[in-house]
C-alpha positions as CSV (number, residue, x, y, z in Angstrom):
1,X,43.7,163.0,108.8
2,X,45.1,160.4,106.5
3,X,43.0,157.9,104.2
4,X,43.6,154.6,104.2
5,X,41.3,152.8,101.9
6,X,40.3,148.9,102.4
7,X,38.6,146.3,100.1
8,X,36.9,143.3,101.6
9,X,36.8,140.0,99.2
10,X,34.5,137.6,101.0
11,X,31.3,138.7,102.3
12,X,30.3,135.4,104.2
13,X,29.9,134.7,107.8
14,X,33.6,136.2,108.6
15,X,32.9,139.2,105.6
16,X,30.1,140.3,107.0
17,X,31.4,140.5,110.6
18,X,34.6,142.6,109.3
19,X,32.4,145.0,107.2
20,X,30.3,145.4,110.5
21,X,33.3,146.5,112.5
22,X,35.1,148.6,109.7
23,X,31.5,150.4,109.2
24,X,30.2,150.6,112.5
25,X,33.0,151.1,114.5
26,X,34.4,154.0,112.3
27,X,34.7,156.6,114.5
28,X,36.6,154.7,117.0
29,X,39.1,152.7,114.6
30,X,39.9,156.5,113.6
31,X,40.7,157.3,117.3
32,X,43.2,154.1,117.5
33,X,45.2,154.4,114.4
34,X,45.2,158.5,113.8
35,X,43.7,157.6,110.0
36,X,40.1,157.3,108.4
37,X,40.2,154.0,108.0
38,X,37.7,153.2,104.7
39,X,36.1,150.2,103.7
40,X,35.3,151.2,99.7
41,X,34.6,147.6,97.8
42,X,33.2,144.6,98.9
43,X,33.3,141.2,96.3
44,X,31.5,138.3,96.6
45,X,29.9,135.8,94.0
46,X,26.2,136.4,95.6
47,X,25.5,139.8,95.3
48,X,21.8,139.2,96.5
49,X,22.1,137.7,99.6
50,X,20.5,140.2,102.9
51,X,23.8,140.3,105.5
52,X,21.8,142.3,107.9
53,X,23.9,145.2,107.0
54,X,23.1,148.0,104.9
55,X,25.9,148.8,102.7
56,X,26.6,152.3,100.3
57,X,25.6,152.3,96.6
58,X,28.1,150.3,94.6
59,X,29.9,149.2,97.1
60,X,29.7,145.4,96.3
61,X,30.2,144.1,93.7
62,X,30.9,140.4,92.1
63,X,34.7,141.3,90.0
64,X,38.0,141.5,92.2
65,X,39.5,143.0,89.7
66,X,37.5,146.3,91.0
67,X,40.1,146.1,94.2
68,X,42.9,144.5,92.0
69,X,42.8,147.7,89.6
70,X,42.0,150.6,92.4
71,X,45.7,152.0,93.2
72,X,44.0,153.9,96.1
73,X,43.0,150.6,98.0
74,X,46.1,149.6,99.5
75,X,45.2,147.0,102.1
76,X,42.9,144.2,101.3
77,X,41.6,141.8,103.6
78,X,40.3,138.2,101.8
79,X,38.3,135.6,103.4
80,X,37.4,133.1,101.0
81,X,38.8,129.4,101.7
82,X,40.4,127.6,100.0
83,X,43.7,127.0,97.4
84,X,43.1,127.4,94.3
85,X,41.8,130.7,92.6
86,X,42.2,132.2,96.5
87,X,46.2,132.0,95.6
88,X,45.7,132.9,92.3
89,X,43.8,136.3,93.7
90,X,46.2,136.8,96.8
91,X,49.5,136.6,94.4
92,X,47.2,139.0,92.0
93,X,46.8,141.5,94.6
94,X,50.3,141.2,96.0
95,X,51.5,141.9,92.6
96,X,49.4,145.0,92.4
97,X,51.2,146.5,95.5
98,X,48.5,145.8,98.1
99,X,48.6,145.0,102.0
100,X,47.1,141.4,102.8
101,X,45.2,140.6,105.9
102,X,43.6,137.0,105.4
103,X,42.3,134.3,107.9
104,X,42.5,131.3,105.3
105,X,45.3,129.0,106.9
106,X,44.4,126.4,104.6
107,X,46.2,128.2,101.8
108,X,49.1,129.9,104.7
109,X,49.7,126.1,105.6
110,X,50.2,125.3,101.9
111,X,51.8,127.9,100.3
112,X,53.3,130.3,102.9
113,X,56.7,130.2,101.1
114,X,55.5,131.2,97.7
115,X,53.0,133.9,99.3
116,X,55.6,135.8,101.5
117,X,58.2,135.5,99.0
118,X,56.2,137.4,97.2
119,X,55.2,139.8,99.2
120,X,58.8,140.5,100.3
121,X,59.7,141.4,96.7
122,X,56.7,143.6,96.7
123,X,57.7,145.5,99.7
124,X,54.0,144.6,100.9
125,X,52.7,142.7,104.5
126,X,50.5,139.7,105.2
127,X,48.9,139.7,108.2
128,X,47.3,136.8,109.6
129,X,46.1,136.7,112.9
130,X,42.4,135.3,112.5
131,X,44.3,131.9,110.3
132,X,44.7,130.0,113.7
133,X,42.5,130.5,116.9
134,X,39.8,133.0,115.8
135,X,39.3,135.6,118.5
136,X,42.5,134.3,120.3
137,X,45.5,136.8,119.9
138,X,48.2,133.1,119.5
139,X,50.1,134.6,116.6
140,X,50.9,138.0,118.7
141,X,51.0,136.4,121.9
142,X,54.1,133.7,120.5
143,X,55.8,136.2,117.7
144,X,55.9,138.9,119.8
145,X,55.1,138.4,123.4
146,X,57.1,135.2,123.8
147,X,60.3,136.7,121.5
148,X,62.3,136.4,124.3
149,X,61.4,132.4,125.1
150,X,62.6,129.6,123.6
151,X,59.5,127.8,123.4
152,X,59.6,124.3,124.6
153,X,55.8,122.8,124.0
154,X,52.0,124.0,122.6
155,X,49.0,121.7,123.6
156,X,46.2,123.5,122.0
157,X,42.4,122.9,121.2
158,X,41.8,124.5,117.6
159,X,39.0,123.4,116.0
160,X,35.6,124.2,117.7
161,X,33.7,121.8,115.6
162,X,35.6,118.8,117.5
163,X,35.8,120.8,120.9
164,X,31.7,121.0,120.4
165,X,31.4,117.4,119.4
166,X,33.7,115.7,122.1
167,X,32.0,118.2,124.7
168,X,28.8,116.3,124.1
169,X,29.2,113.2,123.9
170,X,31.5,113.9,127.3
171,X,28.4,115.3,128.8
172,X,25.7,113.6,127.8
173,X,27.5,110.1,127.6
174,X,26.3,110.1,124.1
175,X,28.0,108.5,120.6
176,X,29.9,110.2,117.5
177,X,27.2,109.6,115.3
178,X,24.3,110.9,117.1
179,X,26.4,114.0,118.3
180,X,27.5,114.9,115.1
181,X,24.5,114.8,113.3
182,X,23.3,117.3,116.3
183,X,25.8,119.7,115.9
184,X,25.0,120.3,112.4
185,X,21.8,120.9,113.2
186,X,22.9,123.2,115.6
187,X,25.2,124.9,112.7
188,X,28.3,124.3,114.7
189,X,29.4,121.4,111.7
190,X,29.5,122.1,108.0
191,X,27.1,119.0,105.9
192,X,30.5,117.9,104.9
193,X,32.5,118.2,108.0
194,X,35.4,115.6,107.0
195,X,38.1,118.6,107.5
196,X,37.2,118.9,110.7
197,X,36.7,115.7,112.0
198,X,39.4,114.0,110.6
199,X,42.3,116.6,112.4
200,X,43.6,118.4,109.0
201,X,42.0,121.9,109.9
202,X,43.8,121.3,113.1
203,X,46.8,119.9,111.3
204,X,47.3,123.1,109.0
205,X,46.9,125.3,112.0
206,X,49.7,123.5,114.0
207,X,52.1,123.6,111.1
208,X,51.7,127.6,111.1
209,X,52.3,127.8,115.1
210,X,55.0,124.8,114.5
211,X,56.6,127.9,112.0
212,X,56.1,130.6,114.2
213,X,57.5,128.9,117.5
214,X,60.0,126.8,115.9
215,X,60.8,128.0,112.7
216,X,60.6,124.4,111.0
217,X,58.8,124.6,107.3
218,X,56.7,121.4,106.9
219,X,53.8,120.3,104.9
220,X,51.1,119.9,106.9
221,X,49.8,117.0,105.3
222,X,53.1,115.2,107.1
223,X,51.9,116.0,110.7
224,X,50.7,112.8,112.1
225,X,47.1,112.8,112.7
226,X,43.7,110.9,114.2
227,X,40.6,112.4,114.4
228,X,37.7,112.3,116.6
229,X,35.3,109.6,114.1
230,X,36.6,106.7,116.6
231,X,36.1,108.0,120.1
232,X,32.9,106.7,121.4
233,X,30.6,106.9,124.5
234,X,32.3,104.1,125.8
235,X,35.6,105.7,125.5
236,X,34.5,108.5,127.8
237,X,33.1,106.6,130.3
238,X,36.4,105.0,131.1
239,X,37.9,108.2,131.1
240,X,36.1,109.4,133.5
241,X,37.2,106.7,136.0
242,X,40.3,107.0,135.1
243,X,39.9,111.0,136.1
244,X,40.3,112.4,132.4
245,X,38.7,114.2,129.8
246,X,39.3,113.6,125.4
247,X,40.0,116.2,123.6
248,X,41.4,116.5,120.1
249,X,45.0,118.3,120.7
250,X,47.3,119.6,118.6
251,X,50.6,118.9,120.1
252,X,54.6,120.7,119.2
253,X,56.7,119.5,121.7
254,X,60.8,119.5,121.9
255,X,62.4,116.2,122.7
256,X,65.5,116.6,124.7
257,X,68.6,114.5,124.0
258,X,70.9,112.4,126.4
259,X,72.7,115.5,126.9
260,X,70.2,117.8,127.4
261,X,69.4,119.6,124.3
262,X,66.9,119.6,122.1
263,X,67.4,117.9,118.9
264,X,63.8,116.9,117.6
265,X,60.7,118.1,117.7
266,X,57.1,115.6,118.1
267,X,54.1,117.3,116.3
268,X,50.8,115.6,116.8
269,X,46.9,115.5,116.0
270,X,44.9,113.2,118.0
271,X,42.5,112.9,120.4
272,X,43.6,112.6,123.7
273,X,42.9,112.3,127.3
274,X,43.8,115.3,129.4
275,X,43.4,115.1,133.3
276,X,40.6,116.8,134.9
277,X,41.3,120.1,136.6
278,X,43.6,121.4,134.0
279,X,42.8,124.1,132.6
280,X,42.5,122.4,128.9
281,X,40.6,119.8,130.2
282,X,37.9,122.6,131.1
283,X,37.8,123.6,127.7
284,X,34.1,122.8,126.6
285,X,32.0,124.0,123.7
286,X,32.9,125.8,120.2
287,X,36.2,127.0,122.7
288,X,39.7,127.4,121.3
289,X,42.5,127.3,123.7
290,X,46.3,127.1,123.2
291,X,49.1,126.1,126.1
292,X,52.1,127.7,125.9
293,X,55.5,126.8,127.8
294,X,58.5,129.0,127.2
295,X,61.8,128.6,128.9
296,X,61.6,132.2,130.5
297,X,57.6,132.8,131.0
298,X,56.8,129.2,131.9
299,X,53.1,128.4,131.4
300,X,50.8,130.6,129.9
301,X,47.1,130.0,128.7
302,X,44.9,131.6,125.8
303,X,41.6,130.9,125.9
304,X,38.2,132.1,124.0
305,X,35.8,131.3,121.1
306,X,38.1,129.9,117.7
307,X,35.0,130.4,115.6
308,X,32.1,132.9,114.4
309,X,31.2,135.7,113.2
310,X,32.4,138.5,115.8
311,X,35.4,137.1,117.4
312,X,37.0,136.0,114.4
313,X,36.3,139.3,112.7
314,X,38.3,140.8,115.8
315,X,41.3,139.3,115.0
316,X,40.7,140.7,110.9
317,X,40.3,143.5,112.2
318,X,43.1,144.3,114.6
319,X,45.1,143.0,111.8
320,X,44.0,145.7,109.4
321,X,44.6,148.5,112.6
322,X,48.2,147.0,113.1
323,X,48.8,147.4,109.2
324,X,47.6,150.9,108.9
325,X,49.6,152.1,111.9
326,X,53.0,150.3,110.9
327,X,52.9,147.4,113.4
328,X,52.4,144.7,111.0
329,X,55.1,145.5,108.7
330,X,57.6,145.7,111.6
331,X,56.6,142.2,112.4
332,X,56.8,141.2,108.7
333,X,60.4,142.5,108.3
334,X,61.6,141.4,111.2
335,X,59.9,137.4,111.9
336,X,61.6,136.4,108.1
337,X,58.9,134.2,108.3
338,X,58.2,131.3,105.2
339,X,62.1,132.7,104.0
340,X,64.6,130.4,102.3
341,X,67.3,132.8,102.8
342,X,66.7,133.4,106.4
343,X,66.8,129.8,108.5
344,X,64.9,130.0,111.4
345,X,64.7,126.1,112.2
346,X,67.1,126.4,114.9
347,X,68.3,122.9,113.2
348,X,65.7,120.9,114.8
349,X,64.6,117.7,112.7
350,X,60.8,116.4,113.2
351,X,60.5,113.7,115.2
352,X,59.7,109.8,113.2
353,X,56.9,108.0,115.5
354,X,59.1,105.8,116.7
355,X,61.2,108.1,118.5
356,X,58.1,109.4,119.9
357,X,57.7,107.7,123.9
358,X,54.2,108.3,125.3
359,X,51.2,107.2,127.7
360,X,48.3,105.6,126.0
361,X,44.9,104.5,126.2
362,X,44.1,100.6,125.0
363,X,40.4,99.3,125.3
364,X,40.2,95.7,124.5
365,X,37.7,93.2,124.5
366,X,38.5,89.7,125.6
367,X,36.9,86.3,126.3
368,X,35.4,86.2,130.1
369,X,38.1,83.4,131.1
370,X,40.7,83.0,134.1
371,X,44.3,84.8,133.0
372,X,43.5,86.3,129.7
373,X,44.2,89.6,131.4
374,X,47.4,88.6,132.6
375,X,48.1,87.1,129.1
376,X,47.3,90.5,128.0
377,X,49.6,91.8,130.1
378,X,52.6,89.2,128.5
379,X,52.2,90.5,125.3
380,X,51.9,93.9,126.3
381,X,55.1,93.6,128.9
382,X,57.0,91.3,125.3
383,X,56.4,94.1,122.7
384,X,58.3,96.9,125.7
385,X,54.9,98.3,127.1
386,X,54.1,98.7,130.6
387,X,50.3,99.2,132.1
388,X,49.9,102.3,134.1
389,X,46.5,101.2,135.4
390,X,43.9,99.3,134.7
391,X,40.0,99.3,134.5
392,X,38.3,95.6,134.3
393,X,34.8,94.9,134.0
């Protein structure tokens, strides 16, 4: 049976899931890919710290350059966040002739370009899976799956942290504030959880899917965004008699032309209100979902936990089976993806706002008077906006 040694840098929540499966779960990873799959180095900065895991002699250790310098290790799987010395190590271990599986989409949605580039020269893979949706199989299911649609919209839920939040404050008719503070007592918020609150985790996740489905290459600082700060108890409550739900979407959608086609494409980060009874709108928790409409499959639906320990160790982990039994270099060679010699934007330009046409929610307070609501309604109907419905109290 062949060997196929693995190095682990990262030994945090994610880490210490991956090392559980690769140690654990040996005997059956060996069944699936026809190899002795080995997990031989582990690197972290605390070398202290009890896991719950009881690892072999010497196995971790605080200097990467233990993997970088190991021409046996060929696939390494890193899981430190970040952009800064976690490019610097990636590029280092590309360089060295080693397989990447990583879940940071942070440093993907930044510097895909330079990282594949690299690897292509190399003659290595990076597999990414676990970068957008945790547990939920969204980079296989649109890749590879979906190769044969022409995908025409994602509405997706990818950041549990918001998901958790707006779930609470749904239910339990309570405020932002309040709930937040809850849910990092709870653990399901970081003590600085502006990343997530503010829409750019879900931003740099979207411009990866936004890649993958549509081929455009965008910063993903340049993807509108709103996040969840705002919303309020209030908010919900109207939703509700209005017969929707809020939750924080990320949105890729193709806007057709006058004649049909499809010559833009809206990308989007902001809370909105989806109608109850859909299957998004039943999203609830630390959940992850993504919506999917291709031209040939029509609608399909992913749904499961985006976050933790376990689920998102799955999707490592599958990612290190599909690159010791060839899958993941197939998909490399083949999706050309972050390639400036290979175009895969099917010539679609992003969207400006003001091409963007939508349904929105306006709460306003006025003075309690005779016709200020049907003022309202002048300067509404003066600047090209029509009311849908409207809630007065």
């Amino acid at each position: 049976m062949k060997t196929i040694k693995v190095g682990l840098v990262g030994f945090g929540t994610i880490g210490t899931g991956v090392a559980k499966l690769l140690l654990l779960q040996k005997e059956r990873i060996a069944k699936r890919t026809g190899c002795d799959v080995q997990l031989v180095k582990i690197v972290d900065l605390d070398t202290t710290r009890d896991r719950g895991i009881q690892l072999p002699e010497g196995m971790l250790t605080d200097d990467y350059r233990e993997i970088l310098n190991d021409p046996e290790i060929s696939i390494v799987v890193q899981l430190i966040g970040g952009t800064g010395v976690e490019r610097k190590i990636m590029l280092e271990m590309i360089e060295a002739g080693k397989n990447i599986v990583t879940a940071n989409k942070a440093l993907l949605a930044t510097y895909g370009e330079e990282i594949f580039c690299a690897a292509r020269r190399k003659g290595v893979s990076v597999a990414f899976e676990a970068a957008v949706g945790g547990g939920i199989p969204i980079i296989a299911a649109i890749s590879e799956s979906l190769a044969a649609n022409e995908i025409e919209s994602i509405h997706a839920i990818l950041n549990g942290t918001c998901n958790f939040i707006l779930s609470n404050m749904e239910e339990n008719g309570s405020d932002y504030a309040p709930t937040l503070k809850e849910a990092q007592r709870l653990g399901f918020a970081e003590a600085n959880p502006a990343m997530d609150v503010e829409g750019s985790d879900t931003a740099q996740k979207l411009a990866i899917l936004s890649h993958i489905a549509f081929g455009v290459r965008l910063d993903w600082k340049d993807i509108p965004k709103d996040g969840i700060e705002t919303v309020s108890g209030t908010d919900f409550r109207y939703a509700k008699l209005l017969g929707y739900s809020i939750k924080l979407l990320a949105i890729a959608k193709r806007i057709k032309g006058a004649s049909g086609a499809c010559d833009k494409l809206e990308l989007s980060v902001c809370p909105t209100m989806v109608k109850h009874g859909s299957p998004i709108a039943s999203v609830s928790g630390a959940f992850n979902a993504v919506s999917v409409v291709g031209d040939a499959v029509e609608h399909s639906f992913y749904y499961g936990k985006g976050a933790g320990e376990m689920p998102t160790a799955s999707a490592v982990v599958a990612d290190v089976i599909d690159t010791v039994v060839g899958r993941t270099r197939i998909t490399f060679d083949t999706l050309n993806l972050w390639d400036p010699e290979n175009d895969r934007s099917e010539n679609i330009e992003l969207a400006r706002a003001e091409e963007v046409t939508g349904r929105y929610y306006l709460r306003v307070m006025v003075e309690d008077r005779v016709g200020v609501v049907a003022e309202l309604a002048d300067i509404l109907s003066k600047a090209g906006i029509s009311i849908g419905s409207c809630v007065q109290e």
